[in-house]
Backbone bond lengths (Angstrom), bond angles and torsions (degrees), N, CA, C in turn:
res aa  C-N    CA-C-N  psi(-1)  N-CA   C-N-CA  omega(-1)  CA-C   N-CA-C  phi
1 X - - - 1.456 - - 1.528 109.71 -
2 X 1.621 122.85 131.98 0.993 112.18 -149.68 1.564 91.79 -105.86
3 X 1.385 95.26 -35.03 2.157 116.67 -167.74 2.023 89.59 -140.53
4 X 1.308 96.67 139.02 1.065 108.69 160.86 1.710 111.68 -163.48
5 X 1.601 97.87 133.96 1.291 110.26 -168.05 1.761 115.65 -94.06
6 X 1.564 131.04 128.66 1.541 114.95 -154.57 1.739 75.58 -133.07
7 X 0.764 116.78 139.88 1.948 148.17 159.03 1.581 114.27 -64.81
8 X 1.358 117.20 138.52 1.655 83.12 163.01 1.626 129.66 90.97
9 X 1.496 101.92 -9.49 1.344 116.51 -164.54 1.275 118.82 -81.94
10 X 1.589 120.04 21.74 1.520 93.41 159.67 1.531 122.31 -134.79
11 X 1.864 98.41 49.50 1.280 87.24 144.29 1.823 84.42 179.03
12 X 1.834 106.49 -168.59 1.870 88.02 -179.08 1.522 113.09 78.90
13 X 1.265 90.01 -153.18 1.351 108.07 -173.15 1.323 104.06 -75.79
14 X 1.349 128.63 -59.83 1.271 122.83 -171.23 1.565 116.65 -64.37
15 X 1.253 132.50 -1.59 1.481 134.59 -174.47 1.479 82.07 -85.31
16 X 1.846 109.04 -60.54 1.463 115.34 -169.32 1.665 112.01 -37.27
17 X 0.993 107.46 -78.03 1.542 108.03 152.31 1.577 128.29 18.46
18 X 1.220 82.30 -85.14 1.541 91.85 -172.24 1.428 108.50 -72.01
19 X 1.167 122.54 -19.95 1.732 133.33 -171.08 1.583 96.32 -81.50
20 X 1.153 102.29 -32.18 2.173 101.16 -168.49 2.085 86.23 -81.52
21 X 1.258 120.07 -37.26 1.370 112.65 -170.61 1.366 106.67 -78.87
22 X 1.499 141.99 -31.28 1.769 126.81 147.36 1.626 114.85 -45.84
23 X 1.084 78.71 -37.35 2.259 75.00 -169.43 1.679 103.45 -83.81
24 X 1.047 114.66 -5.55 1.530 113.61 179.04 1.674 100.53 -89.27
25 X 1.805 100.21 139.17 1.612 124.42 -176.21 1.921 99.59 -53.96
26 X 1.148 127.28 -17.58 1.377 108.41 -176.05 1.802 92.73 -160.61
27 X 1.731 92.02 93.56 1.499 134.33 -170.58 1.422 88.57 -62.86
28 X 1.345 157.25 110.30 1.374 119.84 136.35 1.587 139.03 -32.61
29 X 1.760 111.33 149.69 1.230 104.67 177.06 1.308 151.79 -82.35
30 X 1.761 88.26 -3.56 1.593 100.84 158.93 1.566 98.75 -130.33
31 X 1.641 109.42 133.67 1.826 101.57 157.10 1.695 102.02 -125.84
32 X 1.423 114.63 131.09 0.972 111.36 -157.82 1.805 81.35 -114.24
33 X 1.118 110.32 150.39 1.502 125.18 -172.17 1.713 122.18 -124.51
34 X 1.058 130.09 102.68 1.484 118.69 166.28 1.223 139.67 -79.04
35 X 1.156 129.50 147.12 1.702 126.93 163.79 1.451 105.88 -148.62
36 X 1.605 127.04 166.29 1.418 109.89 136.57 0.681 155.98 -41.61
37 X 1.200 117.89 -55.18 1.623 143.49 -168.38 1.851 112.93 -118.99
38 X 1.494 91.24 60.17 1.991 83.91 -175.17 1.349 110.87 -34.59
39 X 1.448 121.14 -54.02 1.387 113.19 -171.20 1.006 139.54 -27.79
40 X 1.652 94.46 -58.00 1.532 106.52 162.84 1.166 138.83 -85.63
41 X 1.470 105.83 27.80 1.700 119.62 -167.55 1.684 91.16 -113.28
42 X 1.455 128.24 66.98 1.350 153.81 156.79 1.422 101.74 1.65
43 X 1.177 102.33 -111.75 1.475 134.31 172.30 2.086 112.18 -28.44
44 X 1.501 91.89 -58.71 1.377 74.99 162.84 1.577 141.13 -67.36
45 X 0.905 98.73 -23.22 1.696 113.42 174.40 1.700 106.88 -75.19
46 X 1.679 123.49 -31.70 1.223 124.86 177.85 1.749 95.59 -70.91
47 X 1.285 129.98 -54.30 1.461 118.71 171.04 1.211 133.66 -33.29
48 X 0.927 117.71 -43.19 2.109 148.34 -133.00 1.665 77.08 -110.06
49 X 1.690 137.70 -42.47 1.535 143.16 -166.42 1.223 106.46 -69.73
50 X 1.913 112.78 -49.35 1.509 133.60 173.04 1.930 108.43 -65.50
51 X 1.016 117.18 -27.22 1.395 108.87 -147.66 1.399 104.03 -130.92
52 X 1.448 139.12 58.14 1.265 126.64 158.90 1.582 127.39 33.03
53 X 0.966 93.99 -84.18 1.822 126.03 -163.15 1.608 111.22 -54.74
54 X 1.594 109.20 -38.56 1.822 126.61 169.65 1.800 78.92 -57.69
55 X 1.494 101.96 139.72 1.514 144.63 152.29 1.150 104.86 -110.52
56 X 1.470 140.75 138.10 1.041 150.22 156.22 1.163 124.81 -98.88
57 X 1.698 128.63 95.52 1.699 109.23 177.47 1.602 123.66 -118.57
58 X 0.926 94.14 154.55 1.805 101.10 175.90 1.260 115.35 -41.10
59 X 1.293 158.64 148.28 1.260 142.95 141.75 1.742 116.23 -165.91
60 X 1.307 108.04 105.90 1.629 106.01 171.76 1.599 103.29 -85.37
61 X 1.651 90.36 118.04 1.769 74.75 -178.73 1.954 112.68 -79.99
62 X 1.038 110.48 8.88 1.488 99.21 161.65 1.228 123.54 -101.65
63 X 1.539 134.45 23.35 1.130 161.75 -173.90 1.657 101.45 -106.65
64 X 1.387 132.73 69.30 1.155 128.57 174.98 1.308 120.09 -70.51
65 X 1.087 125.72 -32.30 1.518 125.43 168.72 1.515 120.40 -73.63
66 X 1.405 102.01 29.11 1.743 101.90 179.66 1.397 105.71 -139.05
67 X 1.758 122.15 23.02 1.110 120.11 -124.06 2.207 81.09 -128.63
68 X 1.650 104.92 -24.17 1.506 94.65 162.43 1.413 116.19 -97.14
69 X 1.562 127.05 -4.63 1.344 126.00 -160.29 1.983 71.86 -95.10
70 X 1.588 132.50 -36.92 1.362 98.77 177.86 1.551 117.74 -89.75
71 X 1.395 147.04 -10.32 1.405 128.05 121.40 1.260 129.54 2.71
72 X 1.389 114.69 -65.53 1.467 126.40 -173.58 1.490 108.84 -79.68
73 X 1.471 131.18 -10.75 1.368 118.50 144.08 1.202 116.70 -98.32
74 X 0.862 134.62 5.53 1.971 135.33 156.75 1.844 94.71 -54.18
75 X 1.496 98.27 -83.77 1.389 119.29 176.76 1.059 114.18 4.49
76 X 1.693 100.62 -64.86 1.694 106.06 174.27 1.201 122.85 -100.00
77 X 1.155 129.50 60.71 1.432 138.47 -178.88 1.731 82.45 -148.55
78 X 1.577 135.91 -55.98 1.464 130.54 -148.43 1.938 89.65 -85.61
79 X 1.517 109.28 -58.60 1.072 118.13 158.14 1.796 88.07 102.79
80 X 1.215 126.17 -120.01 1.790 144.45 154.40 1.305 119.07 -65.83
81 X 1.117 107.50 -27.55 1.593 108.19 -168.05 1.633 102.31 -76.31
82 X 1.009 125.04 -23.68 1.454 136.76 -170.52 1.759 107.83 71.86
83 X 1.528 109.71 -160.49 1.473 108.59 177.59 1.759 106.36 -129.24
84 X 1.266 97.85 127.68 1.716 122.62 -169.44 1.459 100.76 -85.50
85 X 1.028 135.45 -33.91 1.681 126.69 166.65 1.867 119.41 -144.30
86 X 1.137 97.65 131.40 1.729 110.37 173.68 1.663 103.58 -111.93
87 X 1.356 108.41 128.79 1.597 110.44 -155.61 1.756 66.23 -131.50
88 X 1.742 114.53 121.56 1.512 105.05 165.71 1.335 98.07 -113.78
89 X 1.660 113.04 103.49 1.709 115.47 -161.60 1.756 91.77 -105.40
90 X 1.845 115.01 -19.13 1.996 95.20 -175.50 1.369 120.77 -62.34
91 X 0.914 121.22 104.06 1.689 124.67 171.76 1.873 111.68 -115.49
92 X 1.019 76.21 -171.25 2.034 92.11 -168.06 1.489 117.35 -141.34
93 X 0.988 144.88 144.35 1.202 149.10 177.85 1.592 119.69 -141.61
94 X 0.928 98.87 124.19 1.995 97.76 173.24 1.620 115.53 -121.61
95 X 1.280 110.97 178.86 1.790 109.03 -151.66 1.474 87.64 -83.34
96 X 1.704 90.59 150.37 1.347 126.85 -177.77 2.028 99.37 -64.54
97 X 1.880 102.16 110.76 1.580 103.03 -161.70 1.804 80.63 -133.04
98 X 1.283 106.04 151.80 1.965 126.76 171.76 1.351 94.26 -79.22
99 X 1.280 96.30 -171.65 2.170 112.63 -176.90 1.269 81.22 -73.47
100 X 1.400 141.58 -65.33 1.603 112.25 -130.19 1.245 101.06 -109.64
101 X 1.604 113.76 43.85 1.971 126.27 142.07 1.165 116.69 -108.52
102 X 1.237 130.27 4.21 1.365 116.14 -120.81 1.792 85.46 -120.09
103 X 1.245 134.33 130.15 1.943 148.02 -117.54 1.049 94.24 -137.90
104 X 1.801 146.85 128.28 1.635 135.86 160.61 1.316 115.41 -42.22
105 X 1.491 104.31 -54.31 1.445 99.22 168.36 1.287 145.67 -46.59
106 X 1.264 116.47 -46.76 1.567 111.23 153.95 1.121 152.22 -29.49
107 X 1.511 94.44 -39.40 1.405 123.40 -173.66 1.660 98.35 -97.14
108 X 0.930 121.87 -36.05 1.430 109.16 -170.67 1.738 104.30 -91.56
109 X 1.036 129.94 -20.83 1.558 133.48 143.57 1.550 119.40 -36.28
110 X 1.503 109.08 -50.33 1.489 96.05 177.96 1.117 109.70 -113.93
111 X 1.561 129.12 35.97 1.548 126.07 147.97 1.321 92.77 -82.33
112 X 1.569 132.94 -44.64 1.410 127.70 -123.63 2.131 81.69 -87.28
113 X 1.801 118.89 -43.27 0.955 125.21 -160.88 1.627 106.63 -85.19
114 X 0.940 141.54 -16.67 1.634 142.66 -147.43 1.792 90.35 -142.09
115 X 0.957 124.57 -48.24 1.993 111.88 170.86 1.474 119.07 -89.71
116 X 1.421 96.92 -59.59 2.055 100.84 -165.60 1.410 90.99 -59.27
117 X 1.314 113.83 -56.54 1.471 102.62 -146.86 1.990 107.69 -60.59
118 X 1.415 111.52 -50.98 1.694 111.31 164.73 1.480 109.52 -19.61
119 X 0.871 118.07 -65.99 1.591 134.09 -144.90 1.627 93.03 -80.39
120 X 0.975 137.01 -63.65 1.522 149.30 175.42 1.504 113.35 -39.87
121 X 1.648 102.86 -33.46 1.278 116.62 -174.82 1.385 101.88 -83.82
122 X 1.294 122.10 -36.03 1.586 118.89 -158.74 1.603 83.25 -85.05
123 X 1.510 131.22 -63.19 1.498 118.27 -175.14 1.797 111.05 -34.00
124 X 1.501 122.22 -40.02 1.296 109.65 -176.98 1.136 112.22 -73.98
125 X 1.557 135.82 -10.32 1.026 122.73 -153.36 1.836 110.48 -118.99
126 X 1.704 80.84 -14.81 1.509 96.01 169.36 1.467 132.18 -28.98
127 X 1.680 116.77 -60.87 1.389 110.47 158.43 1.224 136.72 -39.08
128 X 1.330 121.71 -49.13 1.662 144.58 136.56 1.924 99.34 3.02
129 X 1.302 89.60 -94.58 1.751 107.03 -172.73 1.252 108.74 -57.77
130 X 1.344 144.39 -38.92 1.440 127.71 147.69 0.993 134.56 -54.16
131 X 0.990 121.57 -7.19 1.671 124.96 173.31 1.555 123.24 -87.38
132 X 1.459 101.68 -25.72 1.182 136.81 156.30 1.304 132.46 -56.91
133 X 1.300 99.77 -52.68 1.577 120.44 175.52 1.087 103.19 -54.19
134 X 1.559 122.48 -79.80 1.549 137.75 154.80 1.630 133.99 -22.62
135 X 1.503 95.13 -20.85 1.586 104.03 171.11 1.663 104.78 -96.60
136 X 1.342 120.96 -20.95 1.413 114.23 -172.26 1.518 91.93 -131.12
137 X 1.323 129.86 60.73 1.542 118.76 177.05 1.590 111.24 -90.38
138 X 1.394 112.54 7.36 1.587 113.51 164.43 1.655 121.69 -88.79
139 X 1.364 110.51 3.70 1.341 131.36 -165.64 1.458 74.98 -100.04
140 X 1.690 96.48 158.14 1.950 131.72 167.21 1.888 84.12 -87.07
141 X 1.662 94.94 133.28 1.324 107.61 160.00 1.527 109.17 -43.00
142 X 1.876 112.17 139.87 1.601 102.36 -168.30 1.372 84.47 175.23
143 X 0.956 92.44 -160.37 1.774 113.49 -177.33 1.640 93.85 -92.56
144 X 1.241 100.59 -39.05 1.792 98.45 -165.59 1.890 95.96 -62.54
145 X 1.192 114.61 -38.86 1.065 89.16 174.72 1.440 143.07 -107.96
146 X 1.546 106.40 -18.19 1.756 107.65 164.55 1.700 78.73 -175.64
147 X 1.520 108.39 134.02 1.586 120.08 151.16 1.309 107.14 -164.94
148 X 1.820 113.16 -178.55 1.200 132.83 -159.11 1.682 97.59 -133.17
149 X 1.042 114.93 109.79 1.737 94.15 170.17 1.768 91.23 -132.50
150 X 1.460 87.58 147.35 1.959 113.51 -165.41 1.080 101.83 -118.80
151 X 1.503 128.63 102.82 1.249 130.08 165.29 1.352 127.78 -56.04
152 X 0.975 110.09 106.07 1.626 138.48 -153.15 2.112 95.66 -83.43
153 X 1.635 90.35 -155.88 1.578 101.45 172.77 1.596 90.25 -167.80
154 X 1.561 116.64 150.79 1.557 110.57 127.09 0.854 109.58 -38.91
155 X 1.529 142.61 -107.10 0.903 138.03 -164.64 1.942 141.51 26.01
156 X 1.950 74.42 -45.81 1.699 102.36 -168.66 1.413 96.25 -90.39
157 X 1.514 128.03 9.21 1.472 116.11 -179.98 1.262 108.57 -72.40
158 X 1.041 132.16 154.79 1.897 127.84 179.83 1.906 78.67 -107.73
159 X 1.085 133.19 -57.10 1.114 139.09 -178.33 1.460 121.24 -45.14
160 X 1.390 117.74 -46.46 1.127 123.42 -178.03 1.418 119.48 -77.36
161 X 1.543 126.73 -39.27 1.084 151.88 -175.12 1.839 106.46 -41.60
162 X 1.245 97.13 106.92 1.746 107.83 -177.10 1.133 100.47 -115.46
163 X 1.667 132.84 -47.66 1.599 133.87 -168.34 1.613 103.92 -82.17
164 X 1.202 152.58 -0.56 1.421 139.07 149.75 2.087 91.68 93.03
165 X 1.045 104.32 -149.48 1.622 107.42 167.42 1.569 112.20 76.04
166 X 1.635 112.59 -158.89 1.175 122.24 142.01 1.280 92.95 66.07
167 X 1.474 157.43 12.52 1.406 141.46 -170.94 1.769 109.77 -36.32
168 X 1.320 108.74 -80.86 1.153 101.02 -147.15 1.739 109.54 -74.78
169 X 1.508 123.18 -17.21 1.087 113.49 151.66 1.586 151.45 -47.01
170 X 1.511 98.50 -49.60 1.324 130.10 160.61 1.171 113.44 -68.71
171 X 0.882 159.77 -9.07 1.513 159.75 179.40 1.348 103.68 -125.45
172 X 1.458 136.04 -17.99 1.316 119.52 143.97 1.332 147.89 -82.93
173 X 1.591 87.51 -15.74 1.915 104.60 171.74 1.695 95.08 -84.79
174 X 1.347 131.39 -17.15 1.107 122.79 -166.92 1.680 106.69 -71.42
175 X 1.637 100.71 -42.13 1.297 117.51 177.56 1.522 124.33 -68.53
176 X 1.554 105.04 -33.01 1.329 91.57 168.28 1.669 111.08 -87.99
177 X 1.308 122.39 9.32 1.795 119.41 158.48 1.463 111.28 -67.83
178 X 1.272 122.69 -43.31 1.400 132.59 -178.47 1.285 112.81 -68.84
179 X 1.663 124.26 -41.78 1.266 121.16 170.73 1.489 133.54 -62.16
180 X 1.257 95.15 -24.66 1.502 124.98 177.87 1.128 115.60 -53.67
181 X 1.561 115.69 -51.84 1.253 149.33 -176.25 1.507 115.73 -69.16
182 X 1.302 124.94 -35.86 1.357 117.01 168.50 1.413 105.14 -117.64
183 X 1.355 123.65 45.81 0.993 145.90 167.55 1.733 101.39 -90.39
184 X 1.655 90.71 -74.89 1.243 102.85 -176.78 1.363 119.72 -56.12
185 X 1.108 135.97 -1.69 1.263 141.83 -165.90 1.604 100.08 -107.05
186 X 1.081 126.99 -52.04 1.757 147.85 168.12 1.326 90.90 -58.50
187 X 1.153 134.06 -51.94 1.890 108.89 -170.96 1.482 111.67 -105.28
188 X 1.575 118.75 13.95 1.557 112.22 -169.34 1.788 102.25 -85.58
189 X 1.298 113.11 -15.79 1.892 101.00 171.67 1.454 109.83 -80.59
190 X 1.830 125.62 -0.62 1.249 103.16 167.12 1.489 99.02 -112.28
191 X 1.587 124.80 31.22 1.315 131.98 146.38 1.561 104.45 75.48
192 X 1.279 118.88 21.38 1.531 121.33 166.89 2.011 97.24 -109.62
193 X 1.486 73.29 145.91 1.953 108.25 -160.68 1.786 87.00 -83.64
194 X 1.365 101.84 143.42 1.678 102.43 165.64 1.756 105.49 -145.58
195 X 0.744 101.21 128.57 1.795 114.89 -164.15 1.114 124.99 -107.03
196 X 1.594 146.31 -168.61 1.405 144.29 139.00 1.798 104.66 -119.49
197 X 1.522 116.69 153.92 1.167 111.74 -175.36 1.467 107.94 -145.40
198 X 1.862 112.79 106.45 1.680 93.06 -164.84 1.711 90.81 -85.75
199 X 0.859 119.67 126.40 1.866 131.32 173.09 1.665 115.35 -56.48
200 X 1.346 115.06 -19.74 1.543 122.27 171.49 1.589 109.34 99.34
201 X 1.334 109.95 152.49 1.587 101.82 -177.10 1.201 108.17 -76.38
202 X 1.410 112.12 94.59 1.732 121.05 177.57 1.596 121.52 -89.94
203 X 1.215 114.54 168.34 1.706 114.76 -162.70 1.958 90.92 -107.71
204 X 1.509 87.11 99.72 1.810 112.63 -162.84 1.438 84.49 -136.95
205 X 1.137 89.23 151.48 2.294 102.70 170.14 1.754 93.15 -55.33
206 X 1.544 118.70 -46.22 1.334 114.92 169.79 1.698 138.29 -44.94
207 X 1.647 78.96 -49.29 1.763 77.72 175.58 1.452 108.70 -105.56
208 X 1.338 113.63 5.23 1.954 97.95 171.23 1.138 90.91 92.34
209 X 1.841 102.39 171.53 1.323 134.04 177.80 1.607 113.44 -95.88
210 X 1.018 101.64 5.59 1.390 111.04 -173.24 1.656 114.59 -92.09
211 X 1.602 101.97 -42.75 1.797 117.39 157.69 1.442 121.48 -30.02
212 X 1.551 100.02 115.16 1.355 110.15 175.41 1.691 130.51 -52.77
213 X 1.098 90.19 -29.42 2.159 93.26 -175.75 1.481 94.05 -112.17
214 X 1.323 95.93 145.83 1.131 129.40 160.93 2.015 119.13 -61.30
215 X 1.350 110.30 135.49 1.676 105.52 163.21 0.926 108.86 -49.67
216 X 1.573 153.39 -71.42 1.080 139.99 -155.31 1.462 129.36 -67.44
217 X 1.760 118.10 -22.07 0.977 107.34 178.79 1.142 95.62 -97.08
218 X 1.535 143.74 -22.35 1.207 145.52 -164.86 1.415 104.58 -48.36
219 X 1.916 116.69 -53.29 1.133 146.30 -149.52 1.293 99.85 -63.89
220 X 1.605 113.19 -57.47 1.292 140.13 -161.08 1.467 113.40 -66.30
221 X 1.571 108.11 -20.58 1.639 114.66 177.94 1.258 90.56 -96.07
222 X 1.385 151.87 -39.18 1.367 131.76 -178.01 1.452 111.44 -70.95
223 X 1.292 129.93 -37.26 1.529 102.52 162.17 1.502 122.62 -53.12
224 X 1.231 112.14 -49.81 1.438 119.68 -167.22 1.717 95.75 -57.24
225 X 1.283 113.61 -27.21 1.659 100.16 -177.35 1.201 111.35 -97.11
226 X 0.969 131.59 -58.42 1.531 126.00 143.29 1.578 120.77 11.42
227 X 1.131 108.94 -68.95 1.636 121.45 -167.26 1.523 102.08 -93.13
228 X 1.153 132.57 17.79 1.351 135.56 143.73 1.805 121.86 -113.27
229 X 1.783 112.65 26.90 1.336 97.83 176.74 1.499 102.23 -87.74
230 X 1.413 94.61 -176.59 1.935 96.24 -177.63 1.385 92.14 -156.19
231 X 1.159 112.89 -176.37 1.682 136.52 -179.15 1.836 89.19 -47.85
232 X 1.338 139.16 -43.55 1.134 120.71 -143.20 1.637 98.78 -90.23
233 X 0.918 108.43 -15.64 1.843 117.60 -178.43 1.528 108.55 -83.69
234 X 1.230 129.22 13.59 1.009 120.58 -137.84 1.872 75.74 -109.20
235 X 1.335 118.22 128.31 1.421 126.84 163.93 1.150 117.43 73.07
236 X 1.995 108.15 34.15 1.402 115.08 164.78 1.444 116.33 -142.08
237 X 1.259 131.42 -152.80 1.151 120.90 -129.78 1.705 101.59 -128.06
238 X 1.262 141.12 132.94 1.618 111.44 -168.56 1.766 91.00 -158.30
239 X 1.345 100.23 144.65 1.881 120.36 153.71 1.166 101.48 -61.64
240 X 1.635 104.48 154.75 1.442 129.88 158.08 1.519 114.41 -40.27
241 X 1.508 122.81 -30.80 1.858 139.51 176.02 1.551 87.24 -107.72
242 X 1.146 140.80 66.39 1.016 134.53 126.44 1.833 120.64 48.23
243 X 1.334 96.03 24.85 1.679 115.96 175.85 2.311 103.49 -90.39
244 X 1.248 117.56 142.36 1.082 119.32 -148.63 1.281 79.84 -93.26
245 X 1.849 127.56 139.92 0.980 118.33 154.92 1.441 125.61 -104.38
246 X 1.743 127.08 -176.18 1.579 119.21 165.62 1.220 128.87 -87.06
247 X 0.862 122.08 132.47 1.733 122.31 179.52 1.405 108.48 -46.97
């Protein structure tokens, strides 16, 4: 991976992220990082001071109308080389509520943050990953050479789903499984891979203190799985260990 772009990056999973991609034997040469509020994204900015290669950009991902003016600083950060991975890790979660709590708003908050926004992102970024594709078309479809992976959930299993609940989460990770899916189908003739990736119940302001794995190792198995997808992963469903899940 030469450039890879991560959502979400200043704190969680996506900080984790970027911390497992410095400590990894073959760093890419651009990692471009998002948050809202860089300023106050501490720690990431102490990285990004140490480490060249971290880009730092602005980005509310529910801010769609800001979504080619940030393209056009990708552009110049990827430059020719295009972009070798789009990791859309910003998501949202709200408390576990039955049918008769359950608010429009909520729900339409985490369609707009955990589906539209993925999908909106990968269309902008689309040129990006073809350019890529086309710059490394001697490479096996992969990360090495152009993909999309959407941090998914259990949660989003329609299949798996035994405890009921969870509306607007579950029905938005569900949606971005489905989007995923004819995603991959719409970008597989320019030979970039598009995936789902549940990250594991990690100890995140998201998943609580109660979460069994740790960020760092959590992080460290999604590269390692990551950098073994291929053509056959392409428009399905996977753990942080690279175990296949159900839609």
């Amino acid at each position: 991976m030469k450039s890879i772009l991560i959502t979400g990056s200043n704190r969680g999973i996506g900080l984790g992220l970027i911390k497992a991609l410095i400590k990894d034997k073959t760093t890419p040469k651009h990692i471009i990082a998002t948050c809202r509020n860089p300023e106050e994204a501490t720690e990431l900015q102490n990285l990004a001071e140490s480490n060249k290669n971290i880009n730092i950009l602005q980005l509310d991902v529910q801010h769609f109308d800001s979504f080619g003016e940030f393209a056009n600083n990708v552009s110049k950060i990827v430059k020719d080389e295009g972009l070798n991975v789009l990791i859309n890790n910003a998501g949202i979660s709200h408390k576990f509520l039955r049918i008769g709590l359950i608010k429009p708003e909520p729900m339409i908050e985490a369609f707009t943050v955990n589906c539209v926004s993925p999908i909106i992102m990968a269309k902008e970024m689309l040129p990006f990953l073809k350019q890529a594709a086309v710059n490394n078309n001697k490479l096996p479809i992969g990360v090495h050479r152009a993909a999309i992976i959407n941090i998914s959930s259990t949660l989003g299993s329609i299949a798996d789903n035994v405890e009921g609940g969870f509306y607007p989460y579950r029905c938005s990770k569900a949606a971005l499984n489905a989007a995923t899916k004819s995603l991959s189908i719409d970008i597989q003739p320019y030979k970039i891979l598009a995936t789902c990736l549940h990250p594991g119940w990690v100890k995140t302001r998201m998943g609580g203190s109660k979460a069994p794995l740790e960020v760092d190792d959590a992080c460290k198995q999604i590269i390692s799985t990551i950098k073994n997808f291929s053509s056959e992963h392409n428009g399905r469903f996977y753990t942080y260990d690279g175990k296949e899940l159900n839609w």
